[in-house]
C-alpha positions as CSV (number, residue, x, y, z in Angstrom):
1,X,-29.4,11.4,13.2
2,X,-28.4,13.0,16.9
3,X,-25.1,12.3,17.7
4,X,-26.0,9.6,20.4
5,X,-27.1,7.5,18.0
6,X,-23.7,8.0,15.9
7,X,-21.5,7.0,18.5
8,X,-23.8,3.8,18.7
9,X,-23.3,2.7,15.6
10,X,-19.7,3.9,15.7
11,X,-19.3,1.7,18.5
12,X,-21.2,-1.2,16.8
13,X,-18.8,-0.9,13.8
14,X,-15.4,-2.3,16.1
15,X,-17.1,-4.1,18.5
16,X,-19.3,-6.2,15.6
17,X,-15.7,-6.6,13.3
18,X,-14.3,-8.3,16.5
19,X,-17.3,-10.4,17.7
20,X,-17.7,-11.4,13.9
21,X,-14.0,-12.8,13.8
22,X,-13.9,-13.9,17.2
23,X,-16.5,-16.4,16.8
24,X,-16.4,-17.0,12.8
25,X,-12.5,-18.3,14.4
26,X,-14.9,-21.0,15.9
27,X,-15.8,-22.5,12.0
28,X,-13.0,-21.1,10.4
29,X,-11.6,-23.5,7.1
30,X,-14.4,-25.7,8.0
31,X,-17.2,-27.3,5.3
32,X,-20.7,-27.9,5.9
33,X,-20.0,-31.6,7.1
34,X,-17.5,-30.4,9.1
35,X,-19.5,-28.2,11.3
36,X,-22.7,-30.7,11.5
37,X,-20.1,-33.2,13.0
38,X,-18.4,-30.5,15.6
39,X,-21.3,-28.1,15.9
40,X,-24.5,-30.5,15.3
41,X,-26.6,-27.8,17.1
42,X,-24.9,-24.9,15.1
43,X,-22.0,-22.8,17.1
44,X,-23.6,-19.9,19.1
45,X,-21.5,-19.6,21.9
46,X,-17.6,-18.2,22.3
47,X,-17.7,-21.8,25.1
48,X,-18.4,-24.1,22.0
49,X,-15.4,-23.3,20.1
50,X,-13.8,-26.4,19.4
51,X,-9.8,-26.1,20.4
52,X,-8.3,-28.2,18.1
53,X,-4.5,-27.7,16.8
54,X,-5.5,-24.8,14.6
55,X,-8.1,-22.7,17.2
56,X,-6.5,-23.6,20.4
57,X,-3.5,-21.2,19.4
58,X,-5.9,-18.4,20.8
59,X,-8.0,-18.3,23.8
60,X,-11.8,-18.7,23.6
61,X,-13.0,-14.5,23.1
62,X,-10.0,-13.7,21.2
63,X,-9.8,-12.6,17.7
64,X,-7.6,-12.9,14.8
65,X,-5.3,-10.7,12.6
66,X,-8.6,-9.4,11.4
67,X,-8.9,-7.3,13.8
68,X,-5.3,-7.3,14.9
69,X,-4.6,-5.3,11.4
70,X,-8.0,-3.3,12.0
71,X,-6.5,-1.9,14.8
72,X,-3.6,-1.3,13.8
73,X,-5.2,1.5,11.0
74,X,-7.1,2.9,14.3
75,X,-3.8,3.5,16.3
76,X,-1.7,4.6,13.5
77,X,-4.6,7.5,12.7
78,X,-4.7,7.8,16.7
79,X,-1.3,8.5,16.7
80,X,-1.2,11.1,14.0
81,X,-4.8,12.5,14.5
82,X,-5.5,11.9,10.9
83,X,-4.7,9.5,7.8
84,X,-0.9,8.9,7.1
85,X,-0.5,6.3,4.7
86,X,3.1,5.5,5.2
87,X,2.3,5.5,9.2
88,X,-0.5,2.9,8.6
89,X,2.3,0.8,6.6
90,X,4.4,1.0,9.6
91,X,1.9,0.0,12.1
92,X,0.7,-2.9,10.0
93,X,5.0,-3.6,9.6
94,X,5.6,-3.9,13.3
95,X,2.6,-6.0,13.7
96,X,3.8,-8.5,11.2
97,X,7.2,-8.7,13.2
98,X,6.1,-9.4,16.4
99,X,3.9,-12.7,16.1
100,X,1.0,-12.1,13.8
101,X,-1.5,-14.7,14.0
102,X,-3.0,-16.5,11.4
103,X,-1.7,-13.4,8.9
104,X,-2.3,-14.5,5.3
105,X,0.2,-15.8,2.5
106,X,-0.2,-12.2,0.7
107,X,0.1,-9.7,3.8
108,X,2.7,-11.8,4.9
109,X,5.0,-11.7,0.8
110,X,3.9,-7.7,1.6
111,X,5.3,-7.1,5.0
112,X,8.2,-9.0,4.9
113,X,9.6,-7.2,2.2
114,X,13.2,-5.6,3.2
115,X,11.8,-2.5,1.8
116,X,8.4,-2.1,3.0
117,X,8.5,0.8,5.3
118,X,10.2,2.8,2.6
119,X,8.2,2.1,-0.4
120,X,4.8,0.0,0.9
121,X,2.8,0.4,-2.2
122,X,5.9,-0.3,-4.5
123,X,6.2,-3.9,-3.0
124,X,2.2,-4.4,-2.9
125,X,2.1,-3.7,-6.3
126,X,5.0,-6.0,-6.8
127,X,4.2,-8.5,-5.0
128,X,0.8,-8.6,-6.9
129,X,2.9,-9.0,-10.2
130,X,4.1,-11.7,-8.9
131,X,1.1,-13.8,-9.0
132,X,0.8,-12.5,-12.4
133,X,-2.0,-10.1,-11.0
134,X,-4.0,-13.0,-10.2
135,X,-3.9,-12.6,-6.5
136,X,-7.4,-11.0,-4.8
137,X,-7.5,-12.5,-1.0
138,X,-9.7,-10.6,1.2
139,X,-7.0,-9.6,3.7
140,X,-7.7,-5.8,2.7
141,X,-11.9,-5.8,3.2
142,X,-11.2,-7.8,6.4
143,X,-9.4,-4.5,8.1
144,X,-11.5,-1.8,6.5
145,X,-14.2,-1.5,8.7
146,X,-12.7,1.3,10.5
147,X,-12.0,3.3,7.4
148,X,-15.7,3.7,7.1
149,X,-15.6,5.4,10.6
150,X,-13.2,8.4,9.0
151,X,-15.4,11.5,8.7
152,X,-14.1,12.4,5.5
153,X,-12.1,10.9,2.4
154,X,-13.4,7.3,2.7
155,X,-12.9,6.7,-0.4
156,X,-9.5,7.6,-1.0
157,X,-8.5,6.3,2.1
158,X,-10.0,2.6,1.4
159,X,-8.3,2.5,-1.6
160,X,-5.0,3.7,-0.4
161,X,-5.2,1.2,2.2
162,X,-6.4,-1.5,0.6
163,X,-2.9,-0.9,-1.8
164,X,-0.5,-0.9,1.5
165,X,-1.1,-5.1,0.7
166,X,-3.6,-6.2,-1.9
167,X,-3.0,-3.9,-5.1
168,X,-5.8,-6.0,-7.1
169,X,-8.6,-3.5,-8.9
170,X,-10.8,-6.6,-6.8
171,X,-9.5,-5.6,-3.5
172,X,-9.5,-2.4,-4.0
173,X,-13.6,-2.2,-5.1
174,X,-14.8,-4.3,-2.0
175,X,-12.9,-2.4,0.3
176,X,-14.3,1.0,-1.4
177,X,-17.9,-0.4,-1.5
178,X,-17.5,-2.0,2.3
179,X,-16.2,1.5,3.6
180,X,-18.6,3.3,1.9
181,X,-21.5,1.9,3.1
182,X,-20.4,2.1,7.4
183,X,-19.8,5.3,6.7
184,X,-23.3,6.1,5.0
185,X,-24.7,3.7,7.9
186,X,-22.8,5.1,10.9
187,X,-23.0,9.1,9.7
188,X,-26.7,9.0,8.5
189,X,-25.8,9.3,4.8
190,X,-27.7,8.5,2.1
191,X,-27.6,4.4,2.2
192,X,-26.0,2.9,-1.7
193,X,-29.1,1.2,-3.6
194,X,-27.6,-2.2,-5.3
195,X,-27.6,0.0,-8.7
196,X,-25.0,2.4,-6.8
197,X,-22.7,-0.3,-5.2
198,X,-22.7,-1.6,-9.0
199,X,-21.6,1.4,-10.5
200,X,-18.8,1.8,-7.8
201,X,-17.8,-2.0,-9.0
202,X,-17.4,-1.2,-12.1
203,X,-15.1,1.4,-11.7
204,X,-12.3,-1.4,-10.4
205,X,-13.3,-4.3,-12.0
206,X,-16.5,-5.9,-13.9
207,X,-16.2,-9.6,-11.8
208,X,-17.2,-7.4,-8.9
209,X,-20.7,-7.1,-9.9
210,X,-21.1,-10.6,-10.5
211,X,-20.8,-11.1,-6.6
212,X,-23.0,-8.1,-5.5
213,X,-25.7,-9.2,-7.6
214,X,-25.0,-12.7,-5.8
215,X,-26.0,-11.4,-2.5
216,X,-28.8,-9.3,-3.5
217,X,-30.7,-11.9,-5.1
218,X,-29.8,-15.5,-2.5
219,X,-31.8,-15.9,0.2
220,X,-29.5,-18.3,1.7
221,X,-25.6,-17.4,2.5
222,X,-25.0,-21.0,2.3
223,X,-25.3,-21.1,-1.7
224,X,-22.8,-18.5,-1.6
225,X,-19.8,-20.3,-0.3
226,X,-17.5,-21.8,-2.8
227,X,-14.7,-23.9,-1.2
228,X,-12.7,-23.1,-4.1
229,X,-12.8,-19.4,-3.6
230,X,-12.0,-19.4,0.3
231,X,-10.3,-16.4,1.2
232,X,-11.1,-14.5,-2.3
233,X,-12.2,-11.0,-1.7
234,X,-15.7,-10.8,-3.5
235,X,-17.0,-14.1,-1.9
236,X,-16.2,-11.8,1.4
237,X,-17.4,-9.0,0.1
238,X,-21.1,-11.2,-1.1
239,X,-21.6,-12.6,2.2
240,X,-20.9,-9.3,4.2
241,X,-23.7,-7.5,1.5
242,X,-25.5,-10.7,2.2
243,X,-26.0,-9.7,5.7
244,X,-26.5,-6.1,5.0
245,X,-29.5,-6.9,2.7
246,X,-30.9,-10.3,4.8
247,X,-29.8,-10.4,8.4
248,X,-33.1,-9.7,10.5
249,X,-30.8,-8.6,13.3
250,X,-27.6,-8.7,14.3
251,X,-27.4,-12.2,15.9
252,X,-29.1,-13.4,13.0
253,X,-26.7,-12.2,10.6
254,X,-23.6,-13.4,12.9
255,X,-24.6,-17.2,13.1
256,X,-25.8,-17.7,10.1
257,X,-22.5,-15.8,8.5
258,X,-20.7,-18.3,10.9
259,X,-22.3,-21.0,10.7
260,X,-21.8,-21.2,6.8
261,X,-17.9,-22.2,7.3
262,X,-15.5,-21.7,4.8
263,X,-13.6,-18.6,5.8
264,X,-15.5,-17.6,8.9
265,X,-13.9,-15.7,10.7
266,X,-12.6,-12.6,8.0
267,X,-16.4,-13.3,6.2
268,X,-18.0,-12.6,9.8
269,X,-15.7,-10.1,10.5
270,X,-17.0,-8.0,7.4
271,X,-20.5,-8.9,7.6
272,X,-21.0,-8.1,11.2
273,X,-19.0,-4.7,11.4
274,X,-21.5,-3.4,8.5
275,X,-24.5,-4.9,10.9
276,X,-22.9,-3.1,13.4
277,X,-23.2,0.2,11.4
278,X,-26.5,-0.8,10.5
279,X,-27.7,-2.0,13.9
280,X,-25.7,-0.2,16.5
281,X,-23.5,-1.3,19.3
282,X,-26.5,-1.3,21.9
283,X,-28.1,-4.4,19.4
284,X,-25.0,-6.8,19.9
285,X,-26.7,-9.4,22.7
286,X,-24.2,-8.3,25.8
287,X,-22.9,-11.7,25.7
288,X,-21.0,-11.6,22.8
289,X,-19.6,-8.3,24.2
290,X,-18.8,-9.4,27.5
291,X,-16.8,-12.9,26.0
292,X,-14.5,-10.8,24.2
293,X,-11.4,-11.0,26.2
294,X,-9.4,-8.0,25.2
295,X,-12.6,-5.5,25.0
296,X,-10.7,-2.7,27.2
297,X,-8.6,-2.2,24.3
298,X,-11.7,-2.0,21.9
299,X,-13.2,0.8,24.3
300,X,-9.7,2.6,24.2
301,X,-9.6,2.6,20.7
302,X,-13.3,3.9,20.3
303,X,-12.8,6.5,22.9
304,X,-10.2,7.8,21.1
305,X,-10.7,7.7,17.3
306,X,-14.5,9.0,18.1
307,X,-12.5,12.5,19.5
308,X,-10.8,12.4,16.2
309,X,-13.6,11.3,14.1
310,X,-17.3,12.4,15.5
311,X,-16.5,15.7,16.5
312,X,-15.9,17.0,12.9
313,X,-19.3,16.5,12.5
314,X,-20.1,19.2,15.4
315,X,-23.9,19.2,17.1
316,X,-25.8,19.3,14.3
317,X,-28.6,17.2,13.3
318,X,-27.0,14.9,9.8
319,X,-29.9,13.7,7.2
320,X,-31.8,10.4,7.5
């Protein structure tokens, strides 16, 4: 893979999380009956999105603290020109005391924690005790797009990460898997078969596999969602493998991902930075590109972490 063609997919990897959550914002929390009575032609465009009390809180192109937290793993390994957990803790910190939009009920127990900055993985694991180690939102695969981009370490770094907030073995595995495969994707690596992402489920949890299998073998995304499991981090992790394995393209993947509801916005998010890797930034239909409202700061951040992060790989030709 020339190196062209690595800075594509590169590309594709933040600019598909953020189109994937900017529009998925569109049918966020809603059900199938939901979207057939504001969407009856299906939502395509950023212009459709209904601004009702919970959407009209952004403007039309934005996106949410799914790419808000995203980014703020990209600056903090900016900043430092490599990975510094305790830094990454302090980006995501300040974020969560400004005005974090629509942060979830874990991140937020996480961050708001007196003694965060000091001991970040102390409270996450904590905090997961708590709930009697029953809580798995997918607030950790939402971000962990961008770890996939790091030249080396992925895995230790996705796991590490993932722990800054959501210390659940189920968190942990779909952020590992996610990462793992934009990394293989964007750097020309060998690509996991459904057998591999298995065995790196196991490792963390044996529910995991359960929800791979679940978008290997559906043909529809639609008869994955589960109302009762909005937000959990393998019904994420299922529709973003969904797309992987069944998008025809990465327009295809996006609407259907978000026109299947439920929680749209971190589910497209997911699935549409791994189509990203898979299709490349030059694939994403400019329009979705040119409706995101804040896309100088994408190109800063991908002009930067691609000096950090491509050029470790040097000239040379990487294997298909």
């Amino acid at each position: 893979m020339e190196k062209r063609d690595i800075y594509d997919r590169f590309k594709g990897v933040i600019y598909g999380q953020a189109v994937g959550d900017a529009l998925g914002l569109g049918t966020e929390f809603m059900t199938d009956e939901d979207i057939a009575w504001k969407y009856p032609d299906g939502l395509r465009h950023y212009s459709q999105i209904l601004q009702d009390s919970h959407r009209s809180r952004w403007k039309i192109g934005d996106w949410t603290d799914d790419t808000d937290m995203m980014l703020c793993i990209a600056d903090a390994v900016i900043e430092d020109g490599g990975v510094d957990f305790r830094n990454v803790a302090k980006h995501f910190k300040k974020w969560a005391n400004g005005i974090p939009m629509g942060i979830g009920i874990n991140t937020h127990h996480v961050l708001t924690a007196d003694e965060y900055e000091e001991k970040p993985f102390e409270v996450s694991e904590m905090v997961w005790k708590i709930s009697k180690c029953q809580s798995a939102a997918n607030g950790g695969v939402m971000r962990t797009s961008v770890v996939g981009l790091f030249p080396q370490a992925v895995a230790v770094c996705a796991e590490n990460i993932c722990k800054l907030t959501h210390y659940d073995p189920r968190c942990v595995g779909s952020c590992l898997i996610v990462s793992e495969l934009i990394h293989a994707l964007v750097y020309g690596r060998q690509i996991p078969s459904v057998p591999a992402i298995l065995d790196m489920a196991k490792k963390y949890d044996p529910r995991i596999s359960e929800y791979v299998m679940m978008a290997w073998q559906e043909e529809d995304v639609n008869r994955l969602m589960n109302d009762d499991c909005m937000g959990y981090t393998l019904l994420t992790l299922s529709v973003a493998l969904w797309a992987f394995w069944h998008a025809e393209s990465f327009e295809d993947g996006l609407l259907k991902v978000v026109n299947a509801g439920g929680d749209a916005d971190t589910n497209a998010a997911t699935a549409c930075a791994i189509l990203g890797a898979k299709f490349g930034y030059s694939a994403i239909p400019e329009e979705y590109v040119e409706g995101l409202i804040y896309r100088e700061q994408l190109d800063n951040v991908i002009e930067k972490l691609a000096d950090i992060c491509i050029p470790q790989i040097g000239h040379q030709t990487v294997g298909e």
